[in-house]
Every structure is written in structure tokens, then in C-alpha cells.
N, CA, C and O of each residue as an XYZ file, in Angstrom:
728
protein
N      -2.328     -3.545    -55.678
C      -2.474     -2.501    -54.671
C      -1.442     -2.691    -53.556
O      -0.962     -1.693    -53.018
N      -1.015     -4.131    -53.120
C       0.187     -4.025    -52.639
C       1.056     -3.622    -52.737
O       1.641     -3.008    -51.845
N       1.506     -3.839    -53.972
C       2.681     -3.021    -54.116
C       3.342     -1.362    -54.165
O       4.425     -0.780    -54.109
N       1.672     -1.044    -54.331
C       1.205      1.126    -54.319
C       1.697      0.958    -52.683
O       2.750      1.405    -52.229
N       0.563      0.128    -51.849
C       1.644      0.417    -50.206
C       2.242      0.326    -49.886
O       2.567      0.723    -48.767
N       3.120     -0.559    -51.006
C       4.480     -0.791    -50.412
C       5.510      0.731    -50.418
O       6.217      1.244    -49.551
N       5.197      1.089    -51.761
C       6.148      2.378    -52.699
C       5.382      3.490    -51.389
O       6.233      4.089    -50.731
N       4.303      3.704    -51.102
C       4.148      4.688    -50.287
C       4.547      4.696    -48.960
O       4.656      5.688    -48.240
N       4.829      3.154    -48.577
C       5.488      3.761    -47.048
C       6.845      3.991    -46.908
O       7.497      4.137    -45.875
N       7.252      4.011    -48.249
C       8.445      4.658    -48.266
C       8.504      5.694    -47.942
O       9.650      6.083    -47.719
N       7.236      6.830    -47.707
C       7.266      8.003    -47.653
C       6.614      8.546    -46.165
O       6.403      9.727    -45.889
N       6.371      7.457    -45.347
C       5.620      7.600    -44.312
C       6.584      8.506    -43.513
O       6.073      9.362    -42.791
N       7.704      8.418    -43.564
C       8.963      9.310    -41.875
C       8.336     10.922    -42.508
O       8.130     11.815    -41.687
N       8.141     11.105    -43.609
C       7.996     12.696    -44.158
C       6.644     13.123    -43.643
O       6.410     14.300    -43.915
N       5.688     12.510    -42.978
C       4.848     12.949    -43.094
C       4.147     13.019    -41.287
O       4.638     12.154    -40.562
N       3.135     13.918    -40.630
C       2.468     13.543    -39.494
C       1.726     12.171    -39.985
O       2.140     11.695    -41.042
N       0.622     11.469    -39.280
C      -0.051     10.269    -39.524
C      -1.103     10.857    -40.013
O      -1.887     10.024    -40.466
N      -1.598     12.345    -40.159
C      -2.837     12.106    -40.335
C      -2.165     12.517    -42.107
O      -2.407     11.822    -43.094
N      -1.425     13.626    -42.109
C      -0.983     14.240    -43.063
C      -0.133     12.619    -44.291
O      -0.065     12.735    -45.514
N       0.298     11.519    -43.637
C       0.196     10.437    -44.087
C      -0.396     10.037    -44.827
O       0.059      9.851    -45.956
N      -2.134      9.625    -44.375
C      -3.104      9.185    -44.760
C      -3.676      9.836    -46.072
O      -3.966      9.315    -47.148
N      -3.752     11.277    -45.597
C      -4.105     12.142    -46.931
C      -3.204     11.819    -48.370
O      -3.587     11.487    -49.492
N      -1.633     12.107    -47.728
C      -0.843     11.810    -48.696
C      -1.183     10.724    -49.687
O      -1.343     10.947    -50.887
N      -1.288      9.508    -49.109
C      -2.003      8.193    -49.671
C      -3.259      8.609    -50.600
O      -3.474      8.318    -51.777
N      -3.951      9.313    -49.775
C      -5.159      9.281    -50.437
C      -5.087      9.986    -51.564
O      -5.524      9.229    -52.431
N      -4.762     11.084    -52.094
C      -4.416     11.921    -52.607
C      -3.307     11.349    -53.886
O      -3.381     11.718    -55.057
N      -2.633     10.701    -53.524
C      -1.697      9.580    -54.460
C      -2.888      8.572    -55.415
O      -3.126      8.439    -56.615
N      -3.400      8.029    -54.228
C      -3.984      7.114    -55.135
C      -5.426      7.258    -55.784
O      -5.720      6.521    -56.725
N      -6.496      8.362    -55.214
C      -7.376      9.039    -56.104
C      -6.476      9.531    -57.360
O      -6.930      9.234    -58.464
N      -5.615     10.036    -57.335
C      -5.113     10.743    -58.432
C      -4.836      9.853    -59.543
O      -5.085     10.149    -60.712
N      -4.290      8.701    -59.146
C      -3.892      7.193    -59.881
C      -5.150      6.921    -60.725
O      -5.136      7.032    -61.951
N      -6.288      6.542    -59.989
C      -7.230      5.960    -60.041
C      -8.688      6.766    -60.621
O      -9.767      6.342    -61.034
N      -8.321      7.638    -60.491
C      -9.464      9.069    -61.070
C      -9.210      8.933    -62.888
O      -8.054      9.186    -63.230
N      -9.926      8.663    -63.721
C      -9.900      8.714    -65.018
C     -10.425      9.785    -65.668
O     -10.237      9.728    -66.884
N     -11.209     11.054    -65.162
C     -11.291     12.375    -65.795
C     -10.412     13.322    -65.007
O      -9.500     12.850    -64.327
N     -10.621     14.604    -65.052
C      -9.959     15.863    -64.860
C      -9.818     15.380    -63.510
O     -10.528     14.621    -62.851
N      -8.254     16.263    -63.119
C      -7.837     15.461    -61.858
C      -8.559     16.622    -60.868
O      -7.759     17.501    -60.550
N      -9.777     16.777    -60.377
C     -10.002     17.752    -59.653
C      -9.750     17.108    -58.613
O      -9.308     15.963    -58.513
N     -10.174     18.222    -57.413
C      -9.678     17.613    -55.724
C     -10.977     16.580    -55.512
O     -10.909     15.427    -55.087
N     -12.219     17.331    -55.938
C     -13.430     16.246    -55.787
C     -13.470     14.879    -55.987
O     -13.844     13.867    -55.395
N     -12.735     15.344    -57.467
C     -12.655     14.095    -58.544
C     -11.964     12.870    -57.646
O     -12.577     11.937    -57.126
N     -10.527     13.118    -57.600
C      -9.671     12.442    -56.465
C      -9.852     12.070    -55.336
O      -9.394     10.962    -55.057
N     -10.565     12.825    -54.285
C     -11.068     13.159    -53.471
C     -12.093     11.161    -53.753
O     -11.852     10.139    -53.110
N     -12.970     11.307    -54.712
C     -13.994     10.231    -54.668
C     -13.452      8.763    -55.477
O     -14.052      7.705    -55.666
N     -12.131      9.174    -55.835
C     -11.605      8.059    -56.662
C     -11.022      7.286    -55.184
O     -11.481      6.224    -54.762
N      -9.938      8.058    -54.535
C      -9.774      7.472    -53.173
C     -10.448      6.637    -52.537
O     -11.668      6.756    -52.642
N      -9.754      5.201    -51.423
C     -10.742      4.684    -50.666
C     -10.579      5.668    -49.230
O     -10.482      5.211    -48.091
N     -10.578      6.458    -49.430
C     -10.355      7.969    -48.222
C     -11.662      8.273    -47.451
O     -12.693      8.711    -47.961
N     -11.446      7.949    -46.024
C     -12.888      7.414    -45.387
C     -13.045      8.986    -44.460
O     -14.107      9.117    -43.853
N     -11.926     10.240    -44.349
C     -11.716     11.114    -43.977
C     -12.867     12.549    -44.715
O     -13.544     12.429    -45.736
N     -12.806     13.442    -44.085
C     -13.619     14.822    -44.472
C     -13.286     15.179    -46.016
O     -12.066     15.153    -46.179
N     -13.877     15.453    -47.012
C     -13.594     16.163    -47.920
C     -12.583     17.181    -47.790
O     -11.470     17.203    -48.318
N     -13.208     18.163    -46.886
C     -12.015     19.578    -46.685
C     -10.656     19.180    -45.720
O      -9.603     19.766    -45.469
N     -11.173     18.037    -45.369
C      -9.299     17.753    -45.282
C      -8.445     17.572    -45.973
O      -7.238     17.774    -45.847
N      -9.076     17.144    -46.818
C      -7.942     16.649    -47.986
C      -7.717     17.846    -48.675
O      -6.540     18.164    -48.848
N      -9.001     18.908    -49.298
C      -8.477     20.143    -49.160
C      -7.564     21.077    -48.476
O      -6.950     21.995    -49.019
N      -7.533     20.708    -47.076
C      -6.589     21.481    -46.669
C      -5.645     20.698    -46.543
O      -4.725     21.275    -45.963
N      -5.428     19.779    -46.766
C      -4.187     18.962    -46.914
C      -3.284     19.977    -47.972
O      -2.325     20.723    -47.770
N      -4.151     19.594    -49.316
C      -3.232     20.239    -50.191
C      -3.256     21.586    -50.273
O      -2.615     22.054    -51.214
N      -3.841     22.387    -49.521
C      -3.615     23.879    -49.857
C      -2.814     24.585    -48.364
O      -2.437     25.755    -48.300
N      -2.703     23.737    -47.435
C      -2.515     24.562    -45.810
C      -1.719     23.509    -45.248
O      -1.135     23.879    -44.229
N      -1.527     22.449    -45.540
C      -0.613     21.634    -44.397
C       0.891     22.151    -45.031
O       1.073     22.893    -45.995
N       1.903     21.495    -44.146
C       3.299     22.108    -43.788
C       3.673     20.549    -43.675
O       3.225     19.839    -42.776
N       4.571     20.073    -44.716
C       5.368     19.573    -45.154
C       6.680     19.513    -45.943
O       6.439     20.332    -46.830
N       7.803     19.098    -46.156
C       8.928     19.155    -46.696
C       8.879     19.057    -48.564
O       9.148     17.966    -49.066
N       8.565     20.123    -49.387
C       8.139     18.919    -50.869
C       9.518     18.583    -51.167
O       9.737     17.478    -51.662
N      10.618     19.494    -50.903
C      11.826     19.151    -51.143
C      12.581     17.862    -50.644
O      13.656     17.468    -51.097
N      11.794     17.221    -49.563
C      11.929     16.050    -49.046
C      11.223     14.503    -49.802
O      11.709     13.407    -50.080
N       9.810     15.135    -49.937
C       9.446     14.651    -51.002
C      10.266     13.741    -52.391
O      10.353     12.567    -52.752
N      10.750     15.051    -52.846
C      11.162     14.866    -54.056
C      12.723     14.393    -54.143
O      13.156     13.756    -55.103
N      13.328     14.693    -53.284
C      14.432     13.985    -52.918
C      13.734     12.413    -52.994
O      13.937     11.682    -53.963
N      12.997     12.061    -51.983
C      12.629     10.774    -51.522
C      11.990      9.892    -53.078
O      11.807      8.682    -52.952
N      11.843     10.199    -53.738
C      11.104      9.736    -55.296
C      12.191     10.062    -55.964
O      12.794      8.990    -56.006
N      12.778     10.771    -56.465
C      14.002     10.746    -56.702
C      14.935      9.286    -56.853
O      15.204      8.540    -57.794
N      15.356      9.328    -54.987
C      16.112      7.992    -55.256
C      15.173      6.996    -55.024
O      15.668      5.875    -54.905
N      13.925      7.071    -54.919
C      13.345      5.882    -55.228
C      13.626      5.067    -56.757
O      13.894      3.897    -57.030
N      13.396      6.466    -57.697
C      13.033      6.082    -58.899
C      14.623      5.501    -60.015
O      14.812      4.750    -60.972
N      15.484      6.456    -59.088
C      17.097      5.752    -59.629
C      17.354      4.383    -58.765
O      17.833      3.396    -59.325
N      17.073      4.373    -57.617
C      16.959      2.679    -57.552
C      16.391      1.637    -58.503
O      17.016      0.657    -58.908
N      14.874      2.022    -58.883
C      14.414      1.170    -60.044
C      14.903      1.325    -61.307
O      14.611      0.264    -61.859
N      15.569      2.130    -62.224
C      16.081      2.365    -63.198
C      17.473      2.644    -62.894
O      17.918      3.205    -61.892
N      18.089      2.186    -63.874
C      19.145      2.194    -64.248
C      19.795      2.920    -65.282
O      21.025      2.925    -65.254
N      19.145      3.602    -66.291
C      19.556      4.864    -66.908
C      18.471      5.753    -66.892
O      17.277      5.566    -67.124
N      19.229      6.952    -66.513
C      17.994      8.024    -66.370
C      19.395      9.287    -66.348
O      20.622      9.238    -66.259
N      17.852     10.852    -66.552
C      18.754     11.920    -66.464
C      17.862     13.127    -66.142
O      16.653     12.977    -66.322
N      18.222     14.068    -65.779
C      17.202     15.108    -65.421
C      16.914     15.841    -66.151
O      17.754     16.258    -66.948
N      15.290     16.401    -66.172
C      15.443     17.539    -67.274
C      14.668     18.343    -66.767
O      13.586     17.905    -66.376
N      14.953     19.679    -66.621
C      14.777     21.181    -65.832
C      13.980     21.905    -66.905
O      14.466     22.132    -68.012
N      12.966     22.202    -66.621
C      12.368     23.215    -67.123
C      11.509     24.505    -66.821
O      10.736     24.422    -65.867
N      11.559     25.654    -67.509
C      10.447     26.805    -66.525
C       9.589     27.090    -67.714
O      10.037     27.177    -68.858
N       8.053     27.263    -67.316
C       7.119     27.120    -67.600
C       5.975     28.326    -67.367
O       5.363     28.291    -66.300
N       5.676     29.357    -68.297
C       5.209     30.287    -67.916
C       2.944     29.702    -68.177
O       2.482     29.373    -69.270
N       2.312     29.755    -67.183
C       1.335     29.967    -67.455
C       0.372     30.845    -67.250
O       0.534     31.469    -66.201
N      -0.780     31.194    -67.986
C      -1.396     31.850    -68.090
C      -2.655     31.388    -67.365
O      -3.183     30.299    -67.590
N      -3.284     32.629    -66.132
C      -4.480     31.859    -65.901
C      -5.805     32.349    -66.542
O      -5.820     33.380    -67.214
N      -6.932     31.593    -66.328
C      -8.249     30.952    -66.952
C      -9.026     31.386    -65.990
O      -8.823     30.983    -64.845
N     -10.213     32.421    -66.306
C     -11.284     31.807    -65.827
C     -11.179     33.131    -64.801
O     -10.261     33.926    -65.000
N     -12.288     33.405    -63.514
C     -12.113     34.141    -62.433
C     -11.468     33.569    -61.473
O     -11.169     34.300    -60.528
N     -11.157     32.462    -61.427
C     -10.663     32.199    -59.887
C      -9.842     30.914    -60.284
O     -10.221     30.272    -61.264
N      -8.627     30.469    -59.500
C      -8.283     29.096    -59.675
C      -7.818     28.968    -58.318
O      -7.150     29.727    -57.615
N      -8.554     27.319    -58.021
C      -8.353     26.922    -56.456
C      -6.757     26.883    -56.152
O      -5.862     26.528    -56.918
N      -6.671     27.280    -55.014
C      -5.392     27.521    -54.148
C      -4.638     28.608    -54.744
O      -3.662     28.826    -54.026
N      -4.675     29.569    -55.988
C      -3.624     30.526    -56.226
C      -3.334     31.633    -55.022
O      -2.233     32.113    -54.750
N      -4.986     32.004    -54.172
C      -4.956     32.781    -53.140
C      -3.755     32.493    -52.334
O      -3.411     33.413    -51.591
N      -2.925     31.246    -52.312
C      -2.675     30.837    -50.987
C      -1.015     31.922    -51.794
O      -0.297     32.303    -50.870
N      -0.676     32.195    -52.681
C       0.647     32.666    -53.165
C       0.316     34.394    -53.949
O      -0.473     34.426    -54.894
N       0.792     35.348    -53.599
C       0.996     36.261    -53.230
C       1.316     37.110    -54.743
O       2.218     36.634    -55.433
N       0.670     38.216    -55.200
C       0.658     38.449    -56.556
C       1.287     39.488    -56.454
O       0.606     40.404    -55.994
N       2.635     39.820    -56.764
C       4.087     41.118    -56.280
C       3.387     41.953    -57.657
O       2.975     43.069    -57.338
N       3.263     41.737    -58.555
C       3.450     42.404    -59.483
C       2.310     43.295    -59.727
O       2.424     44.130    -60.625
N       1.184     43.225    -59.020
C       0.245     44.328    -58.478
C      -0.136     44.740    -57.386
O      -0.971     44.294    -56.600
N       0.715     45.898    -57.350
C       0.523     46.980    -56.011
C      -0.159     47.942    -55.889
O      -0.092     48.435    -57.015
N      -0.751     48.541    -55.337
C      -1.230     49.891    -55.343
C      -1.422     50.007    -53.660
O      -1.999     49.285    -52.847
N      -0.639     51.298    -53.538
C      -0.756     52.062    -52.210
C      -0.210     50.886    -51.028
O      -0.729     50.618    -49.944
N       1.008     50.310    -51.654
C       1.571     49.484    -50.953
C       1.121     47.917    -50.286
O       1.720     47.096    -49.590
N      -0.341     47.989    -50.933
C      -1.452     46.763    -50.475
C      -1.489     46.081    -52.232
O      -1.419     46.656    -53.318
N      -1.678     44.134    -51.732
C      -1.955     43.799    -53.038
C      -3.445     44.224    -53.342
O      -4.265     44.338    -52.431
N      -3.709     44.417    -54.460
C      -4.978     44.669    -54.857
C      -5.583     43.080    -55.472
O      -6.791     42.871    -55.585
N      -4.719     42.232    -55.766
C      -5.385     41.120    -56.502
C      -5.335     39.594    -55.257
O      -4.333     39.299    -54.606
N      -6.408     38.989    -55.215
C      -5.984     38.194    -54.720
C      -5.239     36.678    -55.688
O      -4.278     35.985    -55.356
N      -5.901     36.593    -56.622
C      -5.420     35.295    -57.757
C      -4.412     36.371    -58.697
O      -4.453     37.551    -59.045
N      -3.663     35.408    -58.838
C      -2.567     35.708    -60.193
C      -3.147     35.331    -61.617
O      -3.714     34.285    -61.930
N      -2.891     36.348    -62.342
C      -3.296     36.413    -63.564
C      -2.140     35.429    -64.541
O      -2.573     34.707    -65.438
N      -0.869     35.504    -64.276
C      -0.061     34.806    -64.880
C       0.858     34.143    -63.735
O       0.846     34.724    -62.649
N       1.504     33.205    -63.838
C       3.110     32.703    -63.223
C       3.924     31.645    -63.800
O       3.925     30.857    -64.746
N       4.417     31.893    -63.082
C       6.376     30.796    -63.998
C       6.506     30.009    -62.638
O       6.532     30.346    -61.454
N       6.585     28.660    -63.411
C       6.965     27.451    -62.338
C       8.321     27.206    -62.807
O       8.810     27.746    -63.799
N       9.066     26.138    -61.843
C      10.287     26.017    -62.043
C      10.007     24.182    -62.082
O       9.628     23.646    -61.040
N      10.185     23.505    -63.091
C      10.374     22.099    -62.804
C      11.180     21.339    -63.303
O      11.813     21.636    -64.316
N      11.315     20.077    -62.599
C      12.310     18.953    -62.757
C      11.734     17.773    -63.133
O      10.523     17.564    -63.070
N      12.574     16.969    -63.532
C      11.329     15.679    -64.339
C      12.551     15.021    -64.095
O      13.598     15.630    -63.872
N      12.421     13.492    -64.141
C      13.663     12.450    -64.138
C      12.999     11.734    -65.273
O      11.894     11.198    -65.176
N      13.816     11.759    -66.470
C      13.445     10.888    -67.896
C      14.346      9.154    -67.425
O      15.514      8.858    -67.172
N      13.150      8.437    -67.499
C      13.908      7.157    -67.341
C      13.794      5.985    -68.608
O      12.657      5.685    -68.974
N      14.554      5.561    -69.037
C      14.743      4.416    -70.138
C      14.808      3.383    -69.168
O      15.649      3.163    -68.296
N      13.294      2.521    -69.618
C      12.700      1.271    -69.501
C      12.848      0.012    -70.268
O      12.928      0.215    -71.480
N      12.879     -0.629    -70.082
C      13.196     -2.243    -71.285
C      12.228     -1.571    -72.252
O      12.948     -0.638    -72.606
N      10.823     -1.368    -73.075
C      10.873     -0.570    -74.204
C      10.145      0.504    -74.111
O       9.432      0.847    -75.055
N      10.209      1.229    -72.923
C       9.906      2.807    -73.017
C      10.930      4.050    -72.708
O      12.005      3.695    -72.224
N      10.798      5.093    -72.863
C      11.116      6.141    -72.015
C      10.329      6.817    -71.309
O       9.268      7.047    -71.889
N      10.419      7.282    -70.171
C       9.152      7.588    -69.011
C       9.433      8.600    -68.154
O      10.210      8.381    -67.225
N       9.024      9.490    -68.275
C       9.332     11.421    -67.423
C       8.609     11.152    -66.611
O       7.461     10.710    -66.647
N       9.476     11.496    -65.565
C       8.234     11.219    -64.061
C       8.904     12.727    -63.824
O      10.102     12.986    -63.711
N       7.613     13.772    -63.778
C       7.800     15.098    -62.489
C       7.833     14.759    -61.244
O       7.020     14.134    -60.562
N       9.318     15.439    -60.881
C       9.684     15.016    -58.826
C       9.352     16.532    -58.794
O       8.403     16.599    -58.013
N       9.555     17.428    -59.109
C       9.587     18.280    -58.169
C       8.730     19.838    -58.881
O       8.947     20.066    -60.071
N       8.119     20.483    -58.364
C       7.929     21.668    -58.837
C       8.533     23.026    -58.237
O       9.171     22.779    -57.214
N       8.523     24.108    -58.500
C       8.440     25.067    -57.787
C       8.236     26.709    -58.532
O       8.816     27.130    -59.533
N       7.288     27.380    -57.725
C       6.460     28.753    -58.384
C       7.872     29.803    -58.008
O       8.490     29.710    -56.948
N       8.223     30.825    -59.151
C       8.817     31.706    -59.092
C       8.401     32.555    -58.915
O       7.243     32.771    -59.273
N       9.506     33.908    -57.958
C       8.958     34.431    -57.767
C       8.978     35.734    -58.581
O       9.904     35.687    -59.390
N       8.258     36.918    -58.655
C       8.909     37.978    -59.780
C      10.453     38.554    -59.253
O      11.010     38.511    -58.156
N      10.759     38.975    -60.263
C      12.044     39.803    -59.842
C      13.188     39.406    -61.122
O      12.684     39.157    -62.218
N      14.415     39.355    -61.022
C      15.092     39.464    -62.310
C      15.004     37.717    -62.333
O      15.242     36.838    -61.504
N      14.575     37.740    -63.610
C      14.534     36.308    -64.053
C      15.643     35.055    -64.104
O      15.624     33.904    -63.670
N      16.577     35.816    -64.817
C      18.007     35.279    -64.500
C      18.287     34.937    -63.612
O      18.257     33.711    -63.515
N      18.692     35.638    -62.510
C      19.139     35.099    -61.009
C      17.907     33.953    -60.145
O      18.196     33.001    -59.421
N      16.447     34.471    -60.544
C      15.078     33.935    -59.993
C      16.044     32.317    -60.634
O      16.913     31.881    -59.879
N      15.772     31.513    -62.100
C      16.620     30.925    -62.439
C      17.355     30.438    -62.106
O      17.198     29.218    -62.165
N      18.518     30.867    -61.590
C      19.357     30.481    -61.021
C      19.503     30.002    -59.331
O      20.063     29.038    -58.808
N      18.997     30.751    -58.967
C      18.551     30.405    -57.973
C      17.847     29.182    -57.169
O      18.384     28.514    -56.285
N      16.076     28.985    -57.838
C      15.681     28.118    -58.017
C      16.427     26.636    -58.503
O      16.185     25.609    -57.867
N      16.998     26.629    -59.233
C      18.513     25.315    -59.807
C      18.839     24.896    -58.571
O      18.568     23.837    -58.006
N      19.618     26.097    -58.106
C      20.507     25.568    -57.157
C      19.855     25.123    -55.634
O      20.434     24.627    -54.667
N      19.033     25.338    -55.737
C      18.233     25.067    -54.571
C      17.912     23.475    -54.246
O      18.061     22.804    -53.225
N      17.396     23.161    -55.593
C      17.325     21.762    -56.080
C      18.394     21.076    -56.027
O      18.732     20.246    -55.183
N      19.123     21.564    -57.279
C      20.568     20.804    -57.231
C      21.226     20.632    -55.318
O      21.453     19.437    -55.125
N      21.412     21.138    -54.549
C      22.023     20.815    -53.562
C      21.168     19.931    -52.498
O      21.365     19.662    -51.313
N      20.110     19.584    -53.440
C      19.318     18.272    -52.487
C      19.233     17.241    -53.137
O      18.660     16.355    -52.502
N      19.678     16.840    -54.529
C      18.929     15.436    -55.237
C      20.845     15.420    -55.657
O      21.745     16.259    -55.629
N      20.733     14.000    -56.009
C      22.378     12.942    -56.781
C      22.350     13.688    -57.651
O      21.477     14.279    -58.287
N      23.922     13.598    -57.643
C      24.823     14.611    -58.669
C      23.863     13.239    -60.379
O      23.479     12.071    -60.443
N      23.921     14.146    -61.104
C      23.252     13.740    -62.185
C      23.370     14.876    -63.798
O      23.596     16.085    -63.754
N      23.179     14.181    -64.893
C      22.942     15.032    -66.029
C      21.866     15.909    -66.191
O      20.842     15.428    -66.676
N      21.876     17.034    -65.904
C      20.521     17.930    -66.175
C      20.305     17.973    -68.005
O      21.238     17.750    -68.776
N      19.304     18.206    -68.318
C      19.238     18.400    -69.596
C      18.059     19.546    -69.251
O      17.100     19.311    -68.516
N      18.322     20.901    -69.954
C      17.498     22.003    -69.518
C      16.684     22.673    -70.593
O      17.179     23.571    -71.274
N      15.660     22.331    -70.733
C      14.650     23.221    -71.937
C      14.253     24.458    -71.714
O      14.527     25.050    -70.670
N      13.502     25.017    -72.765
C      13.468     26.492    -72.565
C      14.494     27.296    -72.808
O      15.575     26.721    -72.935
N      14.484     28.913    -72.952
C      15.272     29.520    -72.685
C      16.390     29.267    -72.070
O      16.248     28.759    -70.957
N      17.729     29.501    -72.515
C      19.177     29.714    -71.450
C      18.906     30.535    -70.836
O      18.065     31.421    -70.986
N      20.107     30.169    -69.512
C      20.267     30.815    -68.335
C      21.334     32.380    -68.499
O      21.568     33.074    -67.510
């Protein structure tokens, strides 16, 4: 467990103190949680001595950098490895069910009527992600740094876009890109 605090206060300048703490907590319920990663779930795997709905609103309402984030894990993770390469992918999913926690918080373009959204949850969306594949003495190991939700509009440029956004924050590096071409 020392060494989890050690790797996390690497991340302490990114964060307020309280927004800190959560971070932690939230890291290491997630670690430590052995069924479905719900917020509860995590939430009770944590030694997180804080409100339940904080940590909820941690992850659905606080204001943080993820692009800072993921920069910051990033070169964490090319410090510890020594061969590695990126691999970009977009990811269309489909949602489940009546409701999924936090979709409210992102904005559904593709149903309008009378200039108002009519939906509050999204029925479908396309994420944009990055993974750093690292070769270990005898593994290979994809760690996801970064995500990000697209938005509708021409896919291509959405695409492109999204890339470059990334690319001009993380080390020049080999992308390797699945899915569909650009």
C-alpha cells in the first residue's frame, strides 16, 4: 500500500485537497473492489471515511484537468517501461436499460424537437480512446490513459479532431490505431 501512495502523490498538484482525497479513494476502491465496479461498490471497497455523494459528485460534477491527468500517467508509465506504444481507438456503444448514472450530465444533439432536447440519457455514443501497450519482462499490458465522448457531427473531422487534441499534450510516440480509418 505504500507504494499505491507513493504512485498517487504523484498526482496530488492536479487536484484541490478535498478533490485529492476522493481521487485516492476512488483509485483505490476501484483496485480493491472485486465485483462490478459500481460507485457503491468502490465507494465501500475504499478506506474513504468521507460522504457517499461526494464521491458521487466527485465523479459526476467536480472540475478537474483529465487531460492533465492523463498526460501525468502517461509519463509516469514511460518512466517505468521501457518499450511501449500507443494505441487509439473509437468505440461506439450502445446503451442498456432506462437510465445510466451520469449520461444526464452530457447532452443528447441528435434529438431535437422544437429546438429543446427531448431526451435526457443517450441512447447510443462514440468514445474516443487511448491506451499505452507496454512490454514487461513476460507480459504485455494496455493501460487506458485517457478517454474522451464524441461529439455528433461529421465523423471524420469529430476524429480528427479529437487525435489532435491528445496528440498535442502526451510524447511524441507510435500510435497504432484500430477501428475504422480516418
Amino acid at each position: 500500500m505504500n507504494t499505491l501512495n507513493e504512485i498517487l502523490n504523484v498526482f496530488r498538484p492536479l487536484f484541490a485537497y478535498n478533490g485529492y482525497a476522493l481521487f485516492c479513494a476512488f483509485i483505490t476502491g476501484f483496485m480493491f473492489h472485486t465485483g462490478r465496479k459500481t460507485v457503491t461498490g468502490t465507494y465501500l471497497a475504499s478506506d474513504f471515511k468521507g460522504s457517499y455523494w461526494s464521491m458521487v459528485e466527485f465523479l459526476s460534477r467536480s472540475v478537474w484537468d483529465a487531460d492533465a491527468v492523463a498526460r501525468m500517467m502517461i509519463t509516469l508509465l514511460q518512466s517505468i517501461f521501457k518499450d511501449w506504444v500507443y494505441v487509439y481507438d473509437e468505440t461506439h456503444a450502445i446503451k442498456t436499460g432506462k437510465s445510466q448514472f451520469g449520461l444526464h450530465f452530457f447532452r443528447n444533439h441528435k434529438y431535437q424537437k422544437r429546438s429543446k432536447n427531448q431526451s435526457k440519457f443517450l441512447w447510443g455514443h462514440q468514445f474516443a480512446a487511448l491506451g499505452l501497450l507496454c512490454l514487461g519482462v513476460s507480459q504485455v499490458v494496455l493501460f487506458p490513459v485517457w478517454v474522451k465522448m464524441l461529439t455528433p457531427g461529421d465523423e471524420t473531422l469529430n476524429n480528427l479532431a479529437v487525435l489532435q487534441s491528445i496528440l498535442s499534450r502526451i510524447p511524441l510516440g507510435l500510435i497504432i490505431k484500430e477501428g475504422k480509418g480516418l
